[in-house]
ChimeraX commands (.cxc) that place a marker at each C-alpha (Angstrom):
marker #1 position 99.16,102.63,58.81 radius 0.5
marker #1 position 96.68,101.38,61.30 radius 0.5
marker #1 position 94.64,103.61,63.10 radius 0.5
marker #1 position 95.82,103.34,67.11 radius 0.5
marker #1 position 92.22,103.22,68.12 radius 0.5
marker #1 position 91.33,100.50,67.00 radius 0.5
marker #1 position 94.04,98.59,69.28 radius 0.5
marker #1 position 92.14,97.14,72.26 radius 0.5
marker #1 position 93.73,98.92,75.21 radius 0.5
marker #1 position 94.54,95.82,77.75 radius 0.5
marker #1 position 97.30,97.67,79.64 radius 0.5
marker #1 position 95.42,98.32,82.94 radius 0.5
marker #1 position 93.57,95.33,82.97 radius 0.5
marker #1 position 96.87,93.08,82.02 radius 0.5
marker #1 position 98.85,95.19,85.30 radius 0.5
marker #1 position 96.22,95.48,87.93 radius 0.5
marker #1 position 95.75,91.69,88.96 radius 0.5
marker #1 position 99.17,91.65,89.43 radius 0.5
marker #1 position 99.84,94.86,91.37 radius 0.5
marker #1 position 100.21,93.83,95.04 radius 0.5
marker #1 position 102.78,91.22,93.78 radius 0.5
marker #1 position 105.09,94.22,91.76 radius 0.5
marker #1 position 104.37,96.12,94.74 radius 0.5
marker #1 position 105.33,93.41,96.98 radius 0.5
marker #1 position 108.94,92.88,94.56 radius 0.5
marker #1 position 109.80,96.98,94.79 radius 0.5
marker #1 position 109.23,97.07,98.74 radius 0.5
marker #1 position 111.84,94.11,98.39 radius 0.5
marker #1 position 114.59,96.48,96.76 radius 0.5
marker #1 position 113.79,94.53,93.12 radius 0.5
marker #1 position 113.76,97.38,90.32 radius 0.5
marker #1 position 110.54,98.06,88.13 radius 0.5
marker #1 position 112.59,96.21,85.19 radius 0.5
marker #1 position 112.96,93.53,87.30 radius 0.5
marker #1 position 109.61,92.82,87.70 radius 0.5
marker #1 position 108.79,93.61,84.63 radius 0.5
marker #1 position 110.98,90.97,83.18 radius 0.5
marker #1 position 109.67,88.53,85.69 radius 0.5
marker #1 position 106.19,88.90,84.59 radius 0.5
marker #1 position 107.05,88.68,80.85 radius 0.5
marker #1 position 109.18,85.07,81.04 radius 0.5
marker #1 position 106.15,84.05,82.70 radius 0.5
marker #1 position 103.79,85.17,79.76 radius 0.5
marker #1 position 101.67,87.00,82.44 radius 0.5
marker #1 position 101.17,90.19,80.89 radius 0.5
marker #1 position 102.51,91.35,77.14 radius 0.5
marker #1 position 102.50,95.19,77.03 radius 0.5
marker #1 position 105.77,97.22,76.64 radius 0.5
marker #1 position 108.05,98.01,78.99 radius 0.5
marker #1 position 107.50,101.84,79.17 radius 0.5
marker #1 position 103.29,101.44,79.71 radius 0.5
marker #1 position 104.02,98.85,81.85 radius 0.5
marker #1 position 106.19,101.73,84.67 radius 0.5
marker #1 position 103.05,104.05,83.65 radius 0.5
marker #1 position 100.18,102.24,84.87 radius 0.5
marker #1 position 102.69,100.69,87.72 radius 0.5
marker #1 position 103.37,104.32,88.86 radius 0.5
marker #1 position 99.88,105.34,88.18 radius 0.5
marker #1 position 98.29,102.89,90.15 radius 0.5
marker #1 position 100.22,103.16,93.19 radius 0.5
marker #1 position 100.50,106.49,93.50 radius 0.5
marker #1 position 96.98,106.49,94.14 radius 0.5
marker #1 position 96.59,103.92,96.48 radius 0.5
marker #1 position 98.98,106.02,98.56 radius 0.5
marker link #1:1,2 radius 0.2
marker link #1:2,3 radius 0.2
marker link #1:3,4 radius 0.2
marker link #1:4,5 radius 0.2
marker link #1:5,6 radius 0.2
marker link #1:6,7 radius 0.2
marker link #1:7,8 radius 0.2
marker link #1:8,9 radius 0.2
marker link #1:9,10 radius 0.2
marker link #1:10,11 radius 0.2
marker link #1:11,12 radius 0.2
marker link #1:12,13 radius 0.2
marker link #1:13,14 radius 0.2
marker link #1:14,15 radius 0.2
marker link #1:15,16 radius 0.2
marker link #1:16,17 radius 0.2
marker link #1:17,18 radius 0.2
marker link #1:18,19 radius 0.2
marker link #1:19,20 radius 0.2
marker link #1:20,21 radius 0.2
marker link #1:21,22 radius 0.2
marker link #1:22,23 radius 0.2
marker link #1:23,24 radius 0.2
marker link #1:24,25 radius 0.2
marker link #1:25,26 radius 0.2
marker link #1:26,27 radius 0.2
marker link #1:27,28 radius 0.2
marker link #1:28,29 radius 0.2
marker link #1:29,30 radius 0.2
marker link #1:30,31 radius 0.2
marker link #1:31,32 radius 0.2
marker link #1:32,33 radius 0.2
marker link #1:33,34 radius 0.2
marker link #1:34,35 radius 0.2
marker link #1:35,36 radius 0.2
marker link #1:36,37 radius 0.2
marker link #1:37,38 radius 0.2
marker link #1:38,39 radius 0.2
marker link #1:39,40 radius 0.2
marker link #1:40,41 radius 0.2
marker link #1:41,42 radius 0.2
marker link #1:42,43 radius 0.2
marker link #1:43,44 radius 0.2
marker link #1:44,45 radius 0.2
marker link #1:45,46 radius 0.2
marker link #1:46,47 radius 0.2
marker link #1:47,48 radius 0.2
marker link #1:48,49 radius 0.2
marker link #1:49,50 radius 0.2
marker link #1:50,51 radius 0.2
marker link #1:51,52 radius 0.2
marker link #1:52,53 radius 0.2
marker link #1:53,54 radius 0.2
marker link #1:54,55 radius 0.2
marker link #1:55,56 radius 0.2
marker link #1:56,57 radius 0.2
marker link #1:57,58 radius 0.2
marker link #1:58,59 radius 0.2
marker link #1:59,60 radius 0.2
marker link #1:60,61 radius 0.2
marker link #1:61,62 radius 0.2
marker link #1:62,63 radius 0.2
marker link #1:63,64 radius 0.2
view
C-alpha cells in the first residue's frame, strides 16, 4: 500500500486559480457539481469530487 504522504497534495493549488469563476457559477444558481463537472471536461483541475467542495467551501468561507 502506498504511503499517502508521499502523494503531492495539488488540491489547493489546482482550485484556487479558478475560484472567482466557481464562485461566479454558484452566485448564478449552478450547483457545486455543476461546476465541478465543468472544470473536469475541460481537464482544468483533476482532484475528486469530495476535496474539490472542501477547499471550495474552505476558501470562500474565508473570504467572507
Amino acid at each position: 500500500m502506498d504511503d499517502w504522504r508521499s502523494k503531492p497534495r495539488t488540491g489547493k493549488s489546482q482550485v484556487t486559480p479558478w475560484l472567482q469563476q466557481i464562485q461566479a457559477r454558484i452566485d448564478m444558481g449552478a450547483t457545486m457539481k455543476q461546476a465541478y463537472d465543468e472544470l473536469m471536461s475541460n481537464e482544468s483541475i483533476s482532484l475528486g469530487y469530495r476535496q474539490f467542495v472542501r477547499y471550495v467551501h474552505t476558501l470562500t468561507s474565508n473570504t467572507q
